[in-house]
C-alpha positions in Angstrom: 0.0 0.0 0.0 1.0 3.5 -1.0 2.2 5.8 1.7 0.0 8.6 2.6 1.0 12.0 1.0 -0.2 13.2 4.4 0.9 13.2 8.3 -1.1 15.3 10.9 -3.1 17.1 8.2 0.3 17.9 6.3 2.0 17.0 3.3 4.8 15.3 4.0 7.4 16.5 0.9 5.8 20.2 1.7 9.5 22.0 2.5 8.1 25.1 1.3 8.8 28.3 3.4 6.4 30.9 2.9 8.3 34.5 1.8 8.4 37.1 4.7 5.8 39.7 4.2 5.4 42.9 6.2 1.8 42.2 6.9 -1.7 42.2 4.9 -2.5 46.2 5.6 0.5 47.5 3.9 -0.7 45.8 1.0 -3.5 48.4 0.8 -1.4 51.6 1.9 -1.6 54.8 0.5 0.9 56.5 2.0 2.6 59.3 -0.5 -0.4 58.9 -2.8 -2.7 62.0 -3.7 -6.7 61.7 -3.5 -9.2 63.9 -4.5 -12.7 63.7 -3.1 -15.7 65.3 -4.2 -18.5 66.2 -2.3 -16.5 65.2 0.8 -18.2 67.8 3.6 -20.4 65.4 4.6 -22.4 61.9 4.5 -20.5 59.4 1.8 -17.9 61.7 0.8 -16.5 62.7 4.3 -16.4 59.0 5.2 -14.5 58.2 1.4 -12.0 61.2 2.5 -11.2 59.6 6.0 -11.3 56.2 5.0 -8.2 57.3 2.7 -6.2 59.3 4.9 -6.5 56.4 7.3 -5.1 54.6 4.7 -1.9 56.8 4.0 -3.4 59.4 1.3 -2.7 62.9 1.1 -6.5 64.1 0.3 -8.1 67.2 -1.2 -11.6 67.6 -0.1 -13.7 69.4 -2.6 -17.1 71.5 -1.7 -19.5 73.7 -3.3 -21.8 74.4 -0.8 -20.6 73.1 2.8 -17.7 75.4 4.3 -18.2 73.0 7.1 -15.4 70.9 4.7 -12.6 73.2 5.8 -12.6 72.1 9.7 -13.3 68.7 8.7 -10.3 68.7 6.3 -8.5 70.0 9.1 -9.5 66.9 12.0 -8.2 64.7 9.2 -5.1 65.9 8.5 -4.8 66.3 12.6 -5.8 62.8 13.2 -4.4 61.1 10.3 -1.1 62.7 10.0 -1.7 62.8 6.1 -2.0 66.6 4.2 -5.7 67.3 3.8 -6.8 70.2 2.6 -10.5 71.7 1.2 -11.4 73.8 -1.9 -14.0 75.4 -2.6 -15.0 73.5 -6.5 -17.9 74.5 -9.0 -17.7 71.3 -10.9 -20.4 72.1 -13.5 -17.9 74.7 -14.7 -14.9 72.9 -16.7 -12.5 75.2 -16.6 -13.1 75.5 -12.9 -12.6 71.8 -12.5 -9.4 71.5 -14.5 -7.5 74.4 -12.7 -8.8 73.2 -9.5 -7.3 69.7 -10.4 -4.1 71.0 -11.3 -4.0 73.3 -8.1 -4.3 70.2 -6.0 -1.4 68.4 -7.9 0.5 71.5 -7.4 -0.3 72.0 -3.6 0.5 68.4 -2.9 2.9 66.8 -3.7 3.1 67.1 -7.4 0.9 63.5 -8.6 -2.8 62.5 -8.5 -3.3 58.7 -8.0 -7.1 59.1 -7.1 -10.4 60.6 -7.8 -13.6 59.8 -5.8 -16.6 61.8 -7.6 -18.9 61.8 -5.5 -20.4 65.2 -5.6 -24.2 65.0 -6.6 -28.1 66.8 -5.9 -31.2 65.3 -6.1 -34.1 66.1 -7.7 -37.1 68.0 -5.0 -39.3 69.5 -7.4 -41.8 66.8 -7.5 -43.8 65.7 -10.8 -41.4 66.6 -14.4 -43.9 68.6 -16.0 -44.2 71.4 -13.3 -40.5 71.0 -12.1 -38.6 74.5 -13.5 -36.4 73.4 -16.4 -33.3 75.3 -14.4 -33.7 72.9 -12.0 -33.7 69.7 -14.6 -30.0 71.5 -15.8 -28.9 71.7 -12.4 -29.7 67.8 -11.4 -27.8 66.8 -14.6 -25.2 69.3 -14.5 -23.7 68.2 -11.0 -24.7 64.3 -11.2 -23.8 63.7 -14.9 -21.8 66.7 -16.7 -19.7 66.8 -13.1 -18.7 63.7 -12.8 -17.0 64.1 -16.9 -15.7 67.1 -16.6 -13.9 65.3 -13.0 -12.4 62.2 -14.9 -11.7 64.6 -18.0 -9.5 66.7 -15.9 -7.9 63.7 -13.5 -7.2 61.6 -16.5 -5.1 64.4 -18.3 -2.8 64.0 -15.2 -2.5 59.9 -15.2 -2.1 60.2 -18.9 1.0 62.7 -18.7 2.1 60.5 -15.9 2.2 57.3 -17.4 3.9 58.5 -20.7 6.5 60.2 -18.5 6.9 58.8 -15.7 7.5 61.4 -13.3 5.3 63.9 -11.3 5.4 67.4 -12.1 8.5 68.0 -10.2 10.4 65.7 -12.6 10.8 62.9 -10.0 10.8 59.4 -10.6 6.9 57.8 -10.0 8.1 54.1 -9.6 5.3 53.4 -8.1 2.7 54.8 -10.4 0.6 52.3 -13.0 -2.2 54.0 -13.5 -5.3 56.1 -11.6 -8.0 55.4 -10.2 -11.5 57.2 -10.9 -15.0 56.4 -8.9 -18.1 57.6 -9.0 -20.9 57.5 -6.6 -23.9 56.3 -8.8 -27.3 54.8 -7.1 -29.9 52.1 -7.5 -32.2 54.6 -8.9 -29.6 54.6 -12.0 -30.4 50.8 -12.6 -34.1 51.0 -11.4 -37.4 53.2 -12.4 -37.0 54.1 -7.9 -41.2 54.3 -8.2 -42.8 56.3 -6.5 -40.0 58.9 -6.2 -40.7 61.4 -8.6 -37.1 62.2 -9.8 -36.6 61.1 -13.6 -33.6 63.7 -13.8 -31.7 62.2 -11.0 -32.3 58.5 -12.1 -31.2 59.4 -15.2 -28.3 60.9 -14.5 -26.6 57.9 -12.3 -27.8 56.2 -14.8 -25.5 57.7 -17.2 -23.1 57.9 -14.8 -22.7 54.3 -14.5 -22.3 54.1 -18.1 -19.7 56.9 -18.1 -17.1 54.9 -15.8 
């Protein structure tokens, strides 16, 4: 009879050493990386921002509305140890967005590795036909135009990047492969979200999941 290939629940010609490794968690740092967040004064955005300092990210918080983003920016960077600062972004405005993207590049430390776009509105205007047609342009303006113009602007960074290989400072990015770009979308993008009257707002995560 055939020896077992197994003692104690082990194979027995197993000699294999496992390689040292400094741990799981440092397999998901950030540290030295650059993040932008949109949206990031409050509720999903706020939590994205700290979630990524925690991690080792330097993080640029972006607001339009909620100055409240400038203390929080601050607790981060406090707590965290990691640069966070806010700015104050209208990103239905392209040029806006750009320059405020290559402010943050500049400020930090001269790369962008990630872009959370998470800045969006609803729709609170009840049925479409009496909603005010300003209102319509704003919903798709923030949730859908936004959310381009964001990756239009970070991608002309990772592009530049990956061609030359260095931040804007000239160094070296060894550690660079490409960026990452997410968007918060929302059931209501996959679902008619009956009976909230908001066509505009499904519609627009609805493109936006399409977009990325």
């Amino acid at each position: 009879m055939a020896a077992s290939p197994q003692k104690d629940g082990l194979f027995v010609h197993d000699n294999t050493t496992a390689p040292a490794h400094p741990g799981l968690l440092s397999m998901f740092s950030l540290k030295g990386k650059t993040a932008i967040v949109t949206g990031a004064g409050a509720g999903i955005g706020l939590a994205v921002a700290s979630g990524l300092a925690e991690a080792g990210a330097n993080v640029a918080m972006w607001y339009s509305s909620n100055p409240s983003c400038i203390e929080r920016a601050a607790e981060i960077a406090s707590k965290y140890g990691v640069q966070a600062q806010a700015y104050k972004v209208e990103i239905t405005k392209p040029e806006a967005v750009q320059e405020a993207v290559d402010q943050v590049v500049k400020d930090f430390n001269g790369r962008l590795d990630v872009f959370i776009a998470n800045a969006g509105v609803p729709w609170t205007k009840g049925p479409m036909v009496d909603g005010p047609l300003d209102h319509y342009q704003n919903v798709v303006d923030v949730d859908l135009n936004g959310t381009f113009y964001c990756a239009r602007a970070a991608a002309t960074h990772w592009r530049r990047q990956k061609e030359e290989g260095t931040d804007i400072n000239g160094n070296a990015l060894n550690n660079f492969t490409y960026g990452s770009f997410v968007a918060t979308a929302s059931m209501s993008g996959h679902i008619v979200n009956f009976p909230q009257m908001q066509a505009a707002y499904n519609a627009s995560k609805a493109a936006v999941i399409h977009l990325c």
